[in-house]
N, CA, C and O atoms as a GROMACS GRO file, in nm:
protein
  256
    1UNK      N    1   2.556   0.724   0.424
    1UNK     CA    2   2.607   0.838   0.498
    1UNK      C    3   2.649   0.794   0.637
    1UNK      O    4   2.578   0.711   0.694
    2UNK      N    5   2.749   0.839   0.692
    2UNK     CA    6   2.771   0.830   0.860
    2UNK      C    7   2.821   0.939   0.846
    2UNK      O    8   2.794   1.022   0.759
    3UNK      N    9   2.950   0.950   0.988
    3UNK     CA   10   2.968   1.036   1.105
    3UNK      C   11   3.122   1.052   1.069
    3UNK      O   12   3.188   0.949   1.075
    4UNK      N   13   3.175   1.148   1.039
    4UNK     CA   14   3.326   1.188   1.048
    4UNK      C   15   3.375   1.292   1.136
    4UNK      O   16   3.341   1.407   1.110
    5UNK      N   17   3.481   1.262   1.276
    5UNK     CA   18   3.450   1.423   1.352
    5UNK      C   19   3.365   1.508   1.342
    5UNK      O   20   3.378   1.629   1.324
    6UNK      N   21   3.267   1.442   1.353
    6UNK     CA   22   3.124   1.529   1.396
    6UNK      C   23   3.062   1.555   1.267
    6UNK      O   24   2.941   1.580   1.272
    7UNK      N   25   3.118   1.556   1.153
    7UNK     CA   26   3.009   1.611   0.993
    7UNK      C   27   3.001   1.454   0.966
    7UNK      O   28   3.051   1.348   1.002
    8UNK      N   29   2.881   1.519   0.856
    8UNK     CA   30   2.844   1.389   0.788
    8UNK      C   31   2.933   1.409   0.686
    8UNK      O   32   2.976   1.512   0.634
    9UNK      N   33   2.955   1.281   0.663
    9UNK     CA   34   3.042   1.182   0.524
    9UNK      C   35   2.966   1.049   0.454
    9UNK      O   36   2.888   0.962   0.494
   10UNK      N   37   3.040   1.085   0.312
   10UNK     CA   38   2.990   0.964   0.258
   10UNK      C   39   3.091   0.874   0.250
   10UNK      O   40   3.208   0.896   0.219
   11UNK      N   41   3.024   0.741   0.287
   11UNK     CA   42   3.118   0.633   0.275
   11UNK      C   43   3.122   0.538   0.170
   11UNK      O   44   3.006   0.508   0.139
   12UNK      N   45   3.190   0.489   0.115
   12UNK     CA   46   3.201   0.379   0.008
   12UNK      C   47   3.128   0.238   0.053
   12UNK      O   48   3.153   0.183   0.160
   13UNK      N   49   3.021   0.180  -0.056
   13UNK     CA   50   2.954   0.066  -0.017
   13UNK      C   51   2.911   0.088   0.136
   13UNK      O   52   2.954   0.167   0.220
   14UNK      N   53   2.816  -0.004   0.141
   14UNK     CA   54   2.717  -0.055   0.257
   14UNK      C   55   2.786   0.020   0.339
   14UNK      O   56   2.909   0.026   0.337
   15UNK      N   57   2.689   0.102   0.442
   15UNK     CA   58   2.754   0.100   0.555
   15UNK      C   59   2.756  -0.032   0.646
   15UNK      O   60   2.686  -0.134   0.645
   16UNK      N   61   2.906   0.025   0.757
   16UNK     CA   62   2.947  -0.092   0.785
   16UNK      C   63   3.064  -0.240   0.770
   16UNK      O   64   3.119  -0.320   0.846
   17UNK      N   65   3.055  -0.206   0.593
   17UNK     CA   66   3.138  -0.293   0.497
   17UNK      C   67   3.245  -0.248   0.447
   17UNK      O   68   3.326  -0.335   0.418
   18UNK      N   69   3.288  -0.095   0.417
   18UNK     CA   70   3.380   0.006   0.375
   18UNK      C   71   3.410   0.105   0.493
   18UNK      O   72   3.322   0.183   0.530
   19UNK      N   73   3.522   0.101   0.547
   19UNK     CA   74   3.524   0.251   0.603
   19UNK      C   75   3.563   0.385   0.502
   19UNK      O   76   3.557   0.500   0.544
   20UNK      N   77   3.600   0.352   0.372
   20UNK     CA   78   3.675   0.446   0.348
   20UNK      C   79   3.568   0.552   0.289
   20UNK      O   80   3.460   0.531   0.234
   21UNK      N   81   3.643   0.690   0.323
   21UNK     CA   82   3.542   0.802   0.278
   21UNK      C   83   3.579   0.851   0.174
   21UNK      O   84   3.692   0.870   0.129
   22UNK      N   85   3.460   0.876   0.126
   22UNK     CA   86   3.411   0.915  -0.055
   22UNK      C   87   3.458   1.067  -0.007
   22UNK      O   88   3.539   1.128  -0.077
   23UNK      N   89   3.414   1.117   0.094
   23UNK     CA   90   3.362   1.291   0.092
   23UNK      C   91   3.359   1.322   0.235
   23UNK      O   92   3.317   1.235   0.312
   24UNK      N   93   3.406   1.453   0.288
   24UNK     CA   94   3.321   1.508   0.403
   24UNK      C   95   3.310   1.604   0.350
   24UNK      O   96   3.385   1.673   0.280
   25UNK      N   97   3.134   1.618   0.412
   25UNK     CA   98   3.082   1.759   0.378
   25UNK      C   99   3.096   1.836   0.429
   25UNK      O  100   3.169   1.804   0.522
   26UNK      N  101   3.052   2.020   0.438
   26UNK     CA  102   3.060   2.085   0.575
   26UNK      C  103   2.908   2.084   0.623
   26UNK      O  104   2.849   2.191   0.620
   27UNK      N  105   2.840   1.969   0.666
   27UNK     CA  106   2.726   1.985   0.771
   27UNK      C  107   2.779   1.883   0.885
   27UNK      O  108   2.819   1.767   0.893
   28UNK      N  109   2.751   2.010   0.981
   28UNK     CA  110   2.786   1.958   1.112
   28UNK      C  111   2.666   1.876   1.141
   28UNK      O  112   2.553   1.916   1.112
   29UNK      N  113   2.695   1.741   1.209
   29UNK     CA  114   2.560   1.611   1.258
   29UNK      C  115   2.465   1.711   1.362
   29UNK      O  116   2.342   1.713   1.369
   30UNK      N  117   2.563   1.792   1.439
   30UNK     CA  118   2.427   1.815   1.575
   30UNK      C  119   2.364   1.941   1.513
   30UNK      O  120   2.296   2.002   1.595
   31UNK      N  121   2.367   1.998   1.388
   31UNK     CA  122   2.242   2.117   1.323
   31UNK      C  123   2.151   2.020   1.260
   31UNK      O  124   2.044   2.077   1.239
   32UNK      N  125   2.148   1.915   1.226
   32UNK     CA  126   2.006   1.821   1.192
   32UNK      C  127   1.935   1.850   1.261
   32UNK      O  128   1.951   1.928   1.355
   33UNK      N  129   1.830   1.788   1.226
   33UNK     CA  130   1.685   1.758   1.314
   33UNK      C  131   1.722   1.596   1.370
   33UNK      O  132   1.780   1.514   1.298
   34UNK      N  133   1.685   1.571   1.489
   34UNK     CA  134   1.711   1.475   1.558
   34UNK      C  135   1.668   1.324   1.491
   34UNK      O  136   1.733   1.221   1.508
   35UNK      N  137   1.560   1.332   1.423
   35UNK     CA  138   1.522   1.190   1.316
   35UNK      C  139   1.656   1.211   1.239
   35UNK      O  140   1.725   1.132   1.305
   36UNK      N  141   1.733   1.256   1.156
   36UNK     CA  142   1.823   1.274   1.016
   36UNK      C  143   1.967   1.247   1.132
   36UNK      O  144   2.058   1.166   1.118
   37UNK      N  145   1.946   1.335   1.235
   37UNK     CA  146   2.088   1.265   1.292
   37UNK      C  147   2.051   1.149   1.349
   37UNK      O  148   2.141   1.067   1.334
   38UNK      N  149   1.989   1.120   1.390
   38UNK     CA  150   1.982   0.908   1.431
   38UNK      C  151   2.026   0.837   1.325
   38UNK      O  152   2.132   0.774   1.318
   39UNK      N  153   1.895   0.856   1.194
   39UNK     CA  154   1.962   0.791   1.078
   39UNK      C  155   2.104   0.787   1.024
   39UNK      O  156   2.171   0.696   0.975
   40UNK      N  157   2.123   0.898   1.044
   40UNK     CA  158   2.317   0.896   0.976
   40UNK      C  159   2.390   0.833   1.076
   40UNK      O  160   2.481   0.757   1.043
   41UNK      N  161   2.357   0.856   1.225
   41UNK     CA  162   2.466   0.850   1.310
   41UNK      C  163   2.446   0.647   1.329
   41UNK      O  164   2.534   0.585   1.389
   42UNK      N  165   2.341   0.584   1.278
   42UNK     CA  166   2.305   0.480   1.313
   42UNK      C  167   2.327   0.372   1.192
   42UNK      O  168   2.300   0.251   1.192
   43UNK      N  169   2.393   0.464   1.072
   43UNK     CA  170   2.421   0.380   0.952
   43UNK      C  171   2.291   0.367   0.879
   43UNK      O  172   2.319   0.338   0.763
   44UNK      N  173   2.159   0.377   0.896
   44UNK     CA  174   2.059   0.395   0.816
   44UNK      C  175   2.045   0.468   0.673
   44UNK      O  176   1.933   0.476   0.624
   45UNK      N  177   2.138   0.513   0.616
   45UNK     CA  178   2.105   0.615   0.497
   45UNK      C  179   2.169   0.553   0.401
   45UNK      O  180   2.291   0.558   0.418
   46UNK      N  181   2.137   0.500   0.314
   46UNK     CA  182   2.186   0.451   0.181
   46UNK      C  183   2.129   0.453   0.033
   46UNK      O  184   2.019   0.403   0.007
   47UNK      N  185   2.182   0.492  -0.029
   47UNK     CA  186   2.163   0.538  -0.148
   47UNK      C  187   2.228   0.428  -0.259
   47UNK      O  188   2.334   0.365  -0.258
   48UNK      N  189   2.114   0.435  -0.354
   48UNK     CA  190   2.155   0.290  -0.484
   48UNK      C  191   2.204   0.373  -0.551
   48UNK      O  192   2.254   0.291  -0.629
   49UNK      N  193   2.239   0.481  -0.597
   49UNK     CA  194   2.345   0.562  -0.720
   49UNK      C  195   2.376   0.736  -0.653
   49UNK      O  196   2.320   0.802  -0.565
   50UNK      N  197   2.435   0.750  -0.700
   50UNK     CA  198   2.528   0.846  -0.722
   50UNK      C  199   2.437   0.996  -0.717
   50UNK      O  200   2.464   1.092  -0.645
   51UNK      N  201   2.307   0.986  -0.828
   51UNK     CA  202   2.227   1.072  -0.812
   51UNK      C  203   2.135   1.088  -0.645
   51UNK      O  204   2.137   1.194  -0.583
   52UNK      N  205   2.084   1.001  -0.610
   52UNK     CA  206   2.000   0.975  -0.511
   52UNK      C  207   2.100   1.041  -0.400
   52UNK      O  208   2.054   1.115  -0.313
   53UNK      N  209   2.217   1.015  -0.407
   53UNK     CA  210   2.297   1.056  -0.271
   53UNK      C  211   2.315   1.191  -0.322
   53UNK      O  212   2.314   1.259  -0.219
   54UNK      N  213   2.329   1.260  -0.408
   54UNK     CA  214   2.330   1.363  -0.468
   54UNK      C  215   2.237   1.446  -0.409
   54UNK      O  216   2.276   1.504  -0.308
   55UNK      N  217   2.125   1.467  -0.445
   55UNK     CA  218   1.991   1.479  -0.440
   55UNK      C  219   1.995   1.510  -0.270
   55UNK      O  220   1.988   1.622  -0.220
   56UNK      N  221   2.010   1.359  -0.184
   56UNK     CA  222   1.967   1.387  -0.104
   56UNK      C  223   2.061   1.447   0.044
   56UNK      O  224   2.033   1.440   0.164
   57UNK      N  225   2.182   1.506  -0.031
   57UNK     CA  226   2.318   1.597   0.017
   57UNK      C  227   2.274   1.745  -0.006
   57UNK      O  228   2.305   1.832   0.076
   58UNK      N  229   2.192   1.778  -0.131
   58UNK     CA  230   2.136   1.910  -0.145
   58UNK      C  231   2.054   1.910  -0.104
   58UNK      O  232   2.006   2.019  -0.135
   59UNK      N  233   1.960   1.841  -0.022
   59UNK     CA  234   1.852   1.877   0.073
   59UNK      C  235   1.924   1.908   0.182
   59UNK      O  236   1.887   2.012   0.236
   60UNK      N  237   2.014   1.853   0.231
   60UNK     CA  238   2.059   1.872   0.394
   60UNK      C  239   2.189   2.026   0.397
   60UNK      O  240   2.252   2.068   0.494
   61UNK      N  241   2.190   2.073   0.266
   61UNK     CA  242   2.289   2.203   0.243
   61UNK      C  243   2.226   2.327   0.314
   61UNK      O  244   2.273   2.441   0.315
   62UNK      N  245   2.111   2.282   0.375
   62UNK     CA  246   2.063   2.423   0.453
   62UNK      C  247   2.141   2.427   0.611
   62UNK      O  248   2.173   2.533   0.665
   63UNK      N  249   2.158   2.318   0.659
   63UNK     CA  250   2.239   2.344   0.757
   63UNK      C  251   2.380   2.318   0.780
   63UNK      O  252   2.439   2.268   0.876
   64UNK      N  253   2.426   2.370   0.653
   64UNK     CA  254   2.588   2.369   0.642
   64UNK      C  255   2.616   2.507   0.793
   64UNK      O  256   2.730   2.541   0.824
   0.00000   0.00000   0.00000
Protein backbone atom coordinates (compact mmCIF):
# COMPACT_ATOMS: atom_id res chain seq x y z
CA UNK A 1 0.00 0.00 0.00
CA UNK A 2 1.25 3.76 -0.31
CA UNK A 3 0.06 7.28 -0.91
CA UNK A 4 -1.79 8.61 -4.11
CA UNK A 5 -2.99 12.46 -3.78
CA UNK A 6 -3.61 11.91 -0.42
CA UNK A 7 -5.72 8.20 -0.56
CA UNK A 8 -4.27 5.11 -0.15
CA UNK A 9 -3.40 2.93 -3.26
CA UNK A 10 -2.28 -0.25 -4.10
CA UNK A 11 0.79 -0.62 -5.85
CA UNK A 12 2.16 -3.41 -8.00
CA UNK A 13 5.16 -5.51 -6.41
CA UNK A 14 7.42 -4.39 -3.54
CA UNK A 15 6.99 -1.18 -2.57
CA UNK A 16 9.47 0.98 -3.95
CA UNK A 17 10.21 -1.42 -7.07
CA UNK A 18 6.83 -0.65 -9.14
CA UNK A 19 5.25 2.64 -9.22
CA UNK A 20 2.43 1.58 -11.10
CA UNK A 21 -1.05 1.54 -9.42
CA UNK A 22 -3.20 -1.52 -9.12
CA UNK A 23 -6.16 0.72 -7.46
CA UNK A 24 -7.05 3.93 -5.62
CA UNK A 25 -9.33 3.56 -3.01
CA UNK A 26 -11.66 6.19 -1.52
CA UNK A 27 -9.81 6.32 2.03
CA UNK A 28 -8.40 9.45 2.57
CA UNK A 29 -4.50 8.80 4.47
CA UNK A 30 -5.19 11.68 7.16
CA UNK A 31 -8.78 9.69 8.59
CA UNK A 32 -6.32 6.76 9.77
CA UNK A 33 -5.09 6.40 13.01
CA UNK A 34 -1.60 7.77 13.05
CA UNK A 35 0.32 4.07 13.43
CA UNK A 36 -1.73 2.86 9.81
CA UNK A 37 -0.84 6.25 8.28
CA UNK A 38 3.06 5.97 9.03
CA UNK A 39 2.91 2.46 7.81
CA UNK A 40 1.34 3.24 4.40
CA UNK A 41 2.85 6.59 4.05
CA UNK A 42 6.42 4.88 4.84
CA UNK A 43 6.01 1.86 2.36
CA UNK A 44 5.62 -0.67 5.27
CA UNK A 45 2.41 -2.60 4.19
CA UNK A 46 2.77 -5.55 2.08
CA UNK A 47 0.81 -8.25 1.35
CA UNK A 48 1.94 -11.96 -0.19
CA UNK A 49 -1.55 -12.47 -2.21
CA UNK A 50 -4.33 -10.92 -3.36
CA UNK A 51 -6.56 -12.18 -0.45
CA UNK A 52 -4.45 -10.71 2.47
CA UNK A 53 -4.55 -7.23 0.69
CA UNK A 54 -8.13 -7.89 0.31
CA UNK A 55 -8.89 -8.59 3.76
CA UNK A 56 -6.83 -6.03 4.93
CA UNK A 57 -8.59 -2.99 2.50
CA UNK A 58 -11.97 -4.15 4.24
CA UNK A 59 -10.70 -3.43 7.53
CA UNK A 60 -9.65 0.15 6.69
CA UNK A 61 -13.43 0.71 4.70
CA UNK A 62 -14.59 2.35 7.91
CA UNK A 63 -12.90 5.43 7.15
CA UNK A 64 -13.76 5.84 3.60
Amino acid sequence: LGVYKGYVAVYKGPTGYNEEIVRITRIRVETLPAKMRQDIMSGNLEFKDDTTLNDALESLDEYE
